[in-house]
C-alpha positions as CSV (number, residue, x, y, z in Angstrom):
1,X,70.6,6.0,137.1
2,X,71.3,9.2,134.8
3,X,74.3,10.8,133.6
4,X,75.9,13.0,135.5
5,X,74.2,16.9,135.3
6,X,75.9,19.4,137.4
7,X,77.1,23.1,137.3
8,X,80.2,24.8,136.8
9,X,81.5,27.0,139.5
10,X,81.8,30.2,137.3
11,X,84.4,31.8,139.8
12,X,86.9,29.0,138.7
13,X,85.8,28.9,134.7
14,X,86.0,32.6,135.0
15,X,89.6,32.6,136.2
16,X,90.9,30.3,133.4
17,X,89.1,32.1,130.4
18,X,91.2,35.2,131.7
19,X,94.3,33.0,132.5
20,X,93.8,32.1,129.2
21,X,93.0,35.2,127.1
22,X,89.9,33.6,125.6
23,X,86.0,34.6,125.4
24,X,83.0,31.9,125.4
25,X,83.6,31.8,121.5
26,X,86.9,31.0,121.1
27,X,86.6,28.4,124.5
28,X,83.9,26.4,122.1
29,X,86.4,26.7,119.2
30,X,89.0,25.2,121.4
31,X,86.7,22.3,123.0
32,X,84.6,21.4,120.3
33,X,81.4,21.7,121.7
34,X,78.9,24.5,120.5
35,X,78.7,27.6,121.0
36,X,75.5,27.6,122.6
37,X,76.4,24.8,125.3
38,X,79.4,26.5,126.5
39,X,77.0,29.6,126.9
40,X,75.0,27.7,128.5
41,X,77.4,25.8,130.8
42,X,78.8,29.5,131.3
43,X,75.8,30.4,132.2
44,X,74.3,28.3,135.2
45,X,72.6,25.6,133.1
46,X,73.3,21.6,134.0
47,X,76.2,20.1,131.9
48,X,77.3,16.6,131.6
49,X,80.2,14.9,132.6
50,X,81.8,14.7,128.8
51,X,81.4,18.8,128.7
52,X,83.2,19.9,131.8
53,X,85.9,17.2,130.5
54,X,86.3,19.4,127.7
55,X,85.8,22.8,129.4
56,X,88.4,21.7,131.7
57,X,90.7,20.3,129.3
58,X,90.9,23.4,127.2
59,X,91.4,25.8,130.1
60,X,93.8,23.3,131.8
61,X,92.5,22.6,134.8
62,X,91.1,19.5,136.2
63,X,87.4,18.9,136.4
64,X,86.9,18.9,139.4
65,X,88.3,22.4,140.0
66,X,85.4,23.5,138.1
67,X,82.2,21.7,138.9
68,X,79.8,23.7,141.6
69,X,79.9,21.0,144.6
């Protein structure tokens, strides 16, 4: 069995980038990850468990409020 690959539900992501003032720049600068995979993960693409963690994390929320079910 795989990791886990799933989407973020861009309503929610959206909602705590403007909560928190940032852009998809300064939300990698504040999680670590590139710049590109948080464009990506902003974008529709599959992300793995460790990155919507971190998206989560930074925007602080819980993961699960911002995974696509």
């Amino acid at each position: 069995m795989g990791a886990y690959r799933g989407k973020l539900n861009n309503d929610a992501v959206k909602k705590g980038i403007f909560a928190k003032g940032v852009n998809g720049s300064k939300l990698a600068d504040m999680t670590g990850l590139s710049r590109l995979t948080v464009y990506r993960a902003l974008s529709g693409k599959p992300v793995t468990a460790p990155t919507v963690k971190k998206i989560a994390a930074a925007l602080g929320m819980k993961p699960l409020e911002i995974v696509s079910m």
